[in-house]
C-alpha positions in Angstrom: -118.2 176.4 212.4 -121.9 176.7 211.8 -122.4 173.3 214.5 -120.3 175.2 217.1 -121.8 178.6 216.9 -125.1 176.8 217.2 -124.3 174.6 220.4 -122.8 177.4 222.2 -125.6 180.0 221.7 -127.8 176.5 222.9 -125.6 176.3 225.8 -125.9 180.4 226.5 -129.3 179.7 226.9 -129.3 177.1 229.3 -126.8 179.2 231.8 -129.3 181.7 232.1 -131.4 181.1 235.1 -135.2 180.1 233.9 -137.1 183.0 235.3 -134.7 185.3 232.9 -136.3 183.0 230.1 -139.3 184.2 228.7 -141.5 181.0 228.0 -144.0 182.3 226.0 -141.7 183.0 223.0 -139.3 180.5 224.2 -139.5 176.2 222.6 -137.8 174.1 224.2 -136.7 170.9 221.4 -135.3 167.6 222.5 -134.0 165.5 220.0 -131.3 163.1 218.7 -127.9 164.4 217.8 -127.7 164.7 214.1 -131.3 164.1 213.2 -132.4 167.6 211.8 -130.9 169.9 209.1 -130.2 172.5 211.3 -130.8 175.1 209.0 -134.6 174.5 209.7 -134.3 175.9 213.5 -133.8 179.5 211.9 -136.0 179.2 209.4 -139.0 177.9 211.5 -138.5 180.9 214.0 -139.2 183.0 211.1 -142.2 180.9 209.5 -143.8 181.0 213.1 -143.8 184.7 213.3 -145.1 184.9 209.5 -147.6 182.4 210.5 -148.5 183.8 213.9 -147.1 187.3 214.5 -145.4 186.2 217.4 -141.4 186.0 218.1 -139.8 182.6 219.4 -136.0 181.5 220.0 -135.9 177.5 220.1 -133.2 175.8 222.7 -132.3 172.7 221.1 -130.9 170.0 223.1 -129.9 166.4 222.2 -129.9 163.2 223.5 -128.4 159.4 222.6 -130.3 157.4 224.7 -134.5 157.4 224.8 -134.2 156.4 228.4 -132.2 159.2 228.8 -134.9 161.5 227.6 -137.6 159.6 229.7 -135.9 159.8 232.8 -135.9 163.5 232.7 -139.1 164.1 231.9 -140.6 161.4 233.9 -138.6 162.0 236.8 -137.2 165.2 236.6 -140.6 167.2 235.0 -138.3 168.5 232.4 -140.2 171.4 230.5 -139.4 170.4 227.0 -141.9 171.6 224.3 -141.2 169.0 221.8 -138.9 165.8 222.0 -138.6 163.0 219.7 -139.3 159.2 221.0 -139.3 156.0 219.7 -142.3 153.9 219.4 -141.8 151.9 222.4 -141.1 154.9 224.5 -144.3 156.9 222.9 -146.1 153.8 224.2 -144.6 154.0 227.8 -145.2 157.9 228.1 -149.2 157.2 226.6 -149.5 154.6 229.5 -148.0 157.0 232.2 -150.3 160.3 231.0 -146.8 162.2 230.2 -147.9 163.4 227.0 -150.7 166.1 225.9 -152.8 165.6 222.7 -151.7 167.7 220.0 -154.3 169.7 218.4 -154.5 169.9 214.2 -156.5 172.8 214.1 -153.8 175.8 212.7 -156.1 178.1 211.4 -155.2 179.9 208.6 -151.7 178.1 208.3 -152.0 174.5 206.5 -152.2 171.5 208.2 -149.2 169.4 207.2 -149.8 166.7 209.5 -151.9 165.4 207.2 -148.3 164.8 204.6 -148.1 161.4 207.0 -148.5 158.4 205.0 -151.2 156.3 206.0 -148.9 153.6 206.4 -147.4 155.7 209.3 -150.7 156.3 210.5 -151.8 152.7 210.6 -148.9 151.6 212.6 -149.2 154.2 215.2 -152.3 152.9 215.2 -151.1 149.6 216.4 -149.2 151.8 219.3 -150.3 150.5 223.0 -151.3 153.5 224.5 -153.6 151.8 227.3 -156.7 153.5 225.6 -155.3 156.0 223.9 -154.7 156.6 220.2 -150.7 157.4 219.7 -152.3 159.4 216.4 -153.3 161.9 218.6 -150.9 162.4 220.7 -147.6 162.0 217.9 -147.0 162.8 214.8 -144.3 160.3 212.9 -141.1 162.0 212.0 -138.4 159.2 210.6 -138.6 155.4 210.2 -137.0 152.3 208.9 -135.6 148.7 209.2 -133.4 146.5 210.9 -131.3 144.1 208.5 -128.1 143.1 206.5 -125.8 145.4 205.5 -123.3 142.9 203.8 -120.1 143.0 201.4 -121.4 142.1 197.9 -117.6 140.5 197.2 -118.0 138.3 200.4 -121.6 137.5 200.0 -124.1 137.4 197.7 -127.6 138.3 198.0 -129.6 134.7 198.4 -126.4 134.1 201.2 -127.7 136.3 203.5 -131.0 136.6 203.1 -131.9 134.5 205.6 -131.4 135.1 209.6 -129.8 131.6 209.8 -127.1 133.2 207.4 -125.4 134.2 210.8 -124.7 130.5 212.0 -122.3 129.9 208.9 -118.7 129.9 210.3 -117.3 132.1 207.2 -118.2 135.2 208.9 -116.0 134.2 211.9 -114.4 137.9 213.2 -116.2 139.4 210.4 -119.6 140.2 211.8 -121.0 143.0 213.4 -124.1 142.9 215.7 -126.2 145.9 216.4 -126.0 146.6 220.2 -130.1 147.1 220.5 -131.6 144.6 222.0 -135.0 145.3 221.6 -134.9 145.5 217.8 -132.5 142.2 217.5 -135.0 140.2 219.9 -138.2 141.5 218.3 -136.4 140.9 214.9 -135.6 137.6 216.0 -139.1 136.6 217.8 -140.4 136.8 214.5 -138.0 135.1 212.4 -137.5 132.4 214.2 -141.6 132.0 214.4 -142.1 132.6 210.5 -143.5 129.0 209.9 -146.0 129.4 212.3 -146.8 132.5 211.4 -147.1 131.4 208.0 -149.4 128.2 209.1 -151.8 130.8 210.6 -150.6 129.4 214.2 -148.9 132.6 215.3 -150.0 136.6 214.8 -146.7 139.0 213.6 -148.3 141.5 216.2 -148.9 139.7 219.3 -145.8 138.1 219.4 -144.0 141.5 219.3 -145.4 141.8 222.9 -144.0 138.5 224.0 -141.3 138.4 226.2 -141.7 135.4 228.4 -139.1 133.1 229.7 -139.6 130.4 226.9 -139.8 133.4 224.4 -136.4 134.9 225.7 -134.7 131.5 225.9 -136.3 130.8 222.1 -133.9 133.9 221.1 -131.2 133.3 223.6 -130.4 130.1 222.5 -130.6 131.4 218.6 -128.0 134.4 219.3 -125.8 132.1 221.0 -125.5 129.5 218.0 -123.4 132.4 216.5 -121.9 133.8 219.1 -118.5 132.6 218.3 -119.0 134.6 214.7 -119.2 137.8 216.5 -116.6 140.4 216.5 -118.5 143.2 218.3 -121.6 144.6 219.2 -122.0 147.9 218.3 -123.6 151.0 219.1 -122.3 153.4 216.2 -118.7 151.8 214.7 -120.3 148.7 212.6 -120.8 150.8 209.3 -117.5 152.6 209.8 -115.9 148.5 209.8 -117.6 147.8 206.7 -116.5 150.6 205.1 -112.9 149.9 205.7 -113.7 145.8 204.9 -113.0 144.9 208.5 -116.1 143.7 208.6 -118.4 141.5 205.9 -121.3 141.4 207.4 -123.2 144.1 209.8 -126.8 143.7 211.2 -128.0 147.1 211.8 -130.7 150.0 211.4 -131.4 150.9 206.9 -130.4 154.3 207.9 -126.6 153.5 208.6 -126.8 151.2 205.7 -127.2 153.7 203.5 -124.6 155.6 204.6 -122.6 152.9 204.6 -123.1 151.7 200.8 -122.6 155.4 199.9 -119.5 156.0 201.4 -118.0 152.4 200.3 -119.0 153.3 197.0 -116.8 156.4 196.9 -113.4 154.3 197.9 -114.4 151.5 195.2 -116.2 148.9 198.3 -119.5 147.4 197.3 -122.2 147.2 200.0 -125.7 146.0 200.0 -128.6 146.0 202.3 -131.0 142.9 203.1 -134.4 142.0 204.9 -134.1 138.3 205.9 -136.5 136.4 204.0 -138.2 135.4 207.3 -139.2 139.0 208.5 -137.6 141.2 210.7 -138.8 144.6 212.4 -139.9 148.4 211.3 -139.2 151.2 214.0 -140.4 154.5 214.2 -139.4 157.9 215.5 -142.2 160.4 216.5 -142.4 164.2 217.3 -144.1 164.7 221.1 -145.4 166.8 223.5 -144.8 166.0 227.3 -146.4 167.2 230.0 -144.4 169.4 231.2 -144.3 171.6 228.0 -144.7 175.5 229.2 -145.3 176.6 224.9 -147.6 174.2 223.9 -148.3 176.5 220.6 -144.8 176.7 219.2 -144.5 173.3 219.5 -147.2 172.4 217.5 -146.7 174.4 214.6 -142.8 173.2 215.3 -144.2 169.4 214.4 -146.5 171.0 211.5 -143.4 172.7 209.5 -141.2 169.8 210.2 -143.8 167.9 208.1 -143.9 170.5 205.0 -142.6 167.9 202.0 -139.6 170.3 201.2 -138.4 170.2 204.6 -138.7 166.2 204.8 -136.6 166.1 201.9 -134.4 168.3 203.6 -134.0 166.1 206.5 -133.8 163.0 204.4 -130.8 164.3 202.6 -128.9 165.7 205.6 -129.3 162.7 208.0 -129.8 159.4 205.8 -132.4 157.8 207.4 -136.4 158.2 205.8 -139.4 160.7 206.7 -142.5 159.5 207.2 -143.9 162.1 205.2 -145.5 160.9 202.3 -147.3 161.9 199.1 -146.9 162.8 195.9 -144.1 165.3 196.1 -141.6 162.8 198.0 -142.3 160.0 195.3 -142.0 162.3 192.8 -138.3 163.8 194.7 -137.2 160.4 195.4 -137.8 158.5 192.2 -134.9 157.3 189.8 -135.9 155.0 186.7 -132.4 154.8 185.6 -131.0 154.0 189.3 -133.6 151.7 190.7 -136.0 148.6 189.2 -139.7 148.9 190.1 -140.4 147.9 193.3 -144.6 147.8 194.5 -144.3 150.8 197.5 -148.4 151.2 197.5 -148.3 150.4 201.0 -146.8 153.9 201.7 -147.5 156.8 198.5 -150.6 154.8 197.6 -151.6 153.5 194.2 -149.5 155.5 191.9 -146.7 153.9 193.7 -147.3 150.1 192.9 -144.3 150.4 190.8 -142.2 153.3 192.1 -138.8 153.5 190.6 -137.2 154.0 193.9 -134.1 153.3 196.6 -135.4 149.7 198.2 -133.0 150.4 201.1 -134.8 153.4 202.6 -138.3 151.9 200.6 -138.7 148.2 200.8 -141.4 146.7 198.9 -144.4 145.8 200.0 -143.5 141.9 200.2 -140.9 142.4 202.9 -142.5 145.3 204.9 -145.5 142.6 204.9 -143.3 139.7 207.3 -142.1 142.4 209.6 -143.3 143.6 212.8 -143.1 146.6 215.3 -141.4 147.0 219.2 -143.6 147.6 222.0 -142.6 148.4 225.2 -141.5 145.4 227.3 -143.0 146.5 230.4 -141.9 144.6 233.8 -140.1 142.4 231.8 -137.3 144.6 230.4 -134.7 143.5 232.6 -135.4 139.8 232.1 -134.4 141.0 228.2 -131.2 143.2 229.4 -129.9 140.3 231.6 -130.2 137.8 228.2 -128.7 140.5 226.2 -125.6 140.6 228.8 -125.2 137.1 229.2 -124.9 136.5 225.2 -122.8 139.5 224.7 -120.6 139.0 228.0 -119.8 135.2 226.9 -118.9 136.1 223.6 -116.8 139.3 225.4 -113.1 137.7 224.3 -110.0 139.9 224.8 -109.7 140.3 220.9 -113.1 141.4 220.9 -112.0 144.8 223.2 -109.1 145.6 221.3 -111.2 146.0 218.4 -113.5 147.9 220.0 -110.8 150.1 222.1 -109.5 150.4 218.3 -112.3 152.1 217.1 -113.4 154.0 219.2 -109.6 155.7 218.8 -110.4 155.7 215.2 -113.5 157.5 216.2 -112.1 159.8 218.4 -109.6 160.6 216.2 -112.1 161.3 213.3 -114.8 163.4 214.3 -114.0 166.8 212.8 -114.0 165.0 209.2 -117.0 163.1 210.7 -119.2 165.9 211.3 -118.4 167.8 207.9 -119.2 164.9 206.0 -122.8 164.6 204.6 -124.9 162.0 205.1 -122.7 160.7 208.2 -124.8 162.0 210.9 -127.2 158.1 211.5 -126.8 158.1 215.4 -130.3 156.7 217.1 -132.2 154.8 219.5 -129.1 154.0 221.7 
């Protein structure tokens, strides 16, 4: 009830014509369905006007697609106050001047931009904003990995850690493949490359910005050695599958894995989660400012109280996937000696954390975040990755392959009010 009263006073907003608006007290958030603890909306109009003395009413919209989002902003000068990017999309609105620096300076109210974890920092660093530093223009929001989520009776852990894993026949109608094709290419472009990366005759960075012919047929002819194994691509349904043991084997985002192993767990399935051994990707999310933005003010301190440590946790719990808020008071939330072996996470809570007793899914170590890489933004060369993406998908496109698919999305369909009301089952990103 709470979901519906909110979308419909969100859509009562958006029939009113925009001069009856009043912009001043009025922010404007764009962001991914189910990737927020609603509860926050309220409770940050209230903050601001403790913090500022001024009244504001947020319009929250959402979007599945960051192209989506681009398009209307880009195209359609969409007056959004904040929206909520990916890292390749951050560094396509940096090179097209779309976004406005966002100023730390809050006054008397804390600064709780500075919560990020330097890790965070560092890799927004590594952001190609033609010149410009993405720090200063973003703030990081959640992030994660792309790997194996795997059936621990099917598999065991040295069986699929490896990318080659997905060549063996065994997983025949049982695997799932991630419909993203940036993350699975750039995944790939390093896997595929580890010995020379290893040998010092490749860098993990600059081969996240290839995408030339030999680079795409390199991957092309990798994803096509399995293609016979693959039962779907998905954009949502793959943890659902695994779930239900329709599926062994599932390459997707940590944030759905998670889900995934938590809700097996309750009906007796054991699940697991893998980075291949040869490396793989990190993505990021990251709050924004556009151009267009018409309160400028609200939206900053709307980024700031998103990054207060209680309300990170918050989001963590309600939407699965990991803030990239850091310190001492989300090691201290998240850690579980009984639950978890020591893992070295120094590279994100700092020293104290060299062996932090915490959830490897949503934390890898520091070995495995060391062989993976980032996504950039593919330029002029996008559609040369699309058109490989459809010809490996559409030759592996079988008639058994679209009932399944038409099946599940019936099952979906069909289970979306028990969907939405259970926790934790709200992963849906970077379509």
């Amino acid at each position: 009830m709470k979901r519906i009263l909110f979308a419909a006073a969100a859509l009562l907003m958006l029939a009113l014509p925009m001069n009856a608006i009043d912009r001043e007290h009025t922010l404007k958030v764009y962001n991914w369905a189910d990737y927020i603890d609603e509860a926050l909306i309220g409770e940050f109009e209230q903050w601001y006007e403790e913090q500022t003395g001024e009244p504001v009413k947020i319009v929250y919209q959402l979007f599945d697609i960051n192209e989506i989002m681009l398009s209307k902003i880009e195209l359609g000068h969409e007056d959004f106050d904040v929206v909520c990017p990916s890292e390749y999309i951050i560094e396509r609105m940096l090179r097209s001047d779309l976004l406005l620096p966002i100023d730390k300076d809050f006054g008397d109210t804390p600064n709780y931009l500075s919560n990020i974890s330097p890790y965070i920092i560092n890799k927004f660093n590594q952001i190609d904003g033609s010149g410009k530093n993405a720090n200063d223009y973003s703030v990081g929001y959640m992030w994660g990995t792309v790997g194996f989520l795997y059936n621990t009776k099917h598999a065991t852990r040295d069986e699929v850690s490896t990318w080659y894993a997905l060549q063996d026949p065994k997983w025949a109608g049982k695997l799932f493949m991630k419909d993203a094709f940036r993350d699975i290419y750039t995944s790939l472009r390093i896997a595929l490359n580890r010995d020379k990366i290893d040998a010092g005759e490749m860098d993990t960075e600059k081969i996240c910005f290839d995408a030339s012919d030999e680079d795409i047929a390199q991957v092309e002819d990798f994803l096509n050695s399995f293609k016979d194994n693959v039962s779907g691509w998905e954009a949502d349904f793959g943890k659902e599958r695994m779930t239900q043991e329709k599926a062994w084997l599932n390459v997707t985002w940590s944030g759905d894995a998670q889900w995934a192993i938590d809700e097996a767990a309750e009906v007796g399935v054991g699940l697991d989660f893998v980075v291949p051994k040869e490396g793989s990707i990190v993505w990021f999310d990251g709050w924004v400012i556009p151009k267009y933005a018409k309160n400028v003010k609200a939206a900053r301190y709307f980024i700031n109280f998103m990054c207060k440590p209680e309300n990170a946790l918050r989001n963590m719990d309600e939407i699965g996937y990991v803030s990239c808020v850091g310190g001492p008071e989300i090691l201290e939330a998240i850690s579980d000696e009984e639950a978890f072996e020591a893992e070295d996470a120094s590279y994100f809570f700092g020293p104290e954390a060299a062996a932090a007793h915490i959830n490897p899914v949503m934390y890898p170590s520091a070995e495995i975040i060391a062989r993976c890489g980032m996504m950039h933004d593919s330029g002029d060369r996008t559609q040369n990755l699309l058109d490989m993406w459809s010809r490996v998908k559409g030759d592996n496109a079988s008639a058994t392959t679209y009932i399944i698919i038409g099946i599940a999305i019936v099952a979906l369909v069909a289970g979306v009010i028990a969907a939405h009301a259970k926790k934790n089952k709200k992963n849906k990103r970077r379509r």
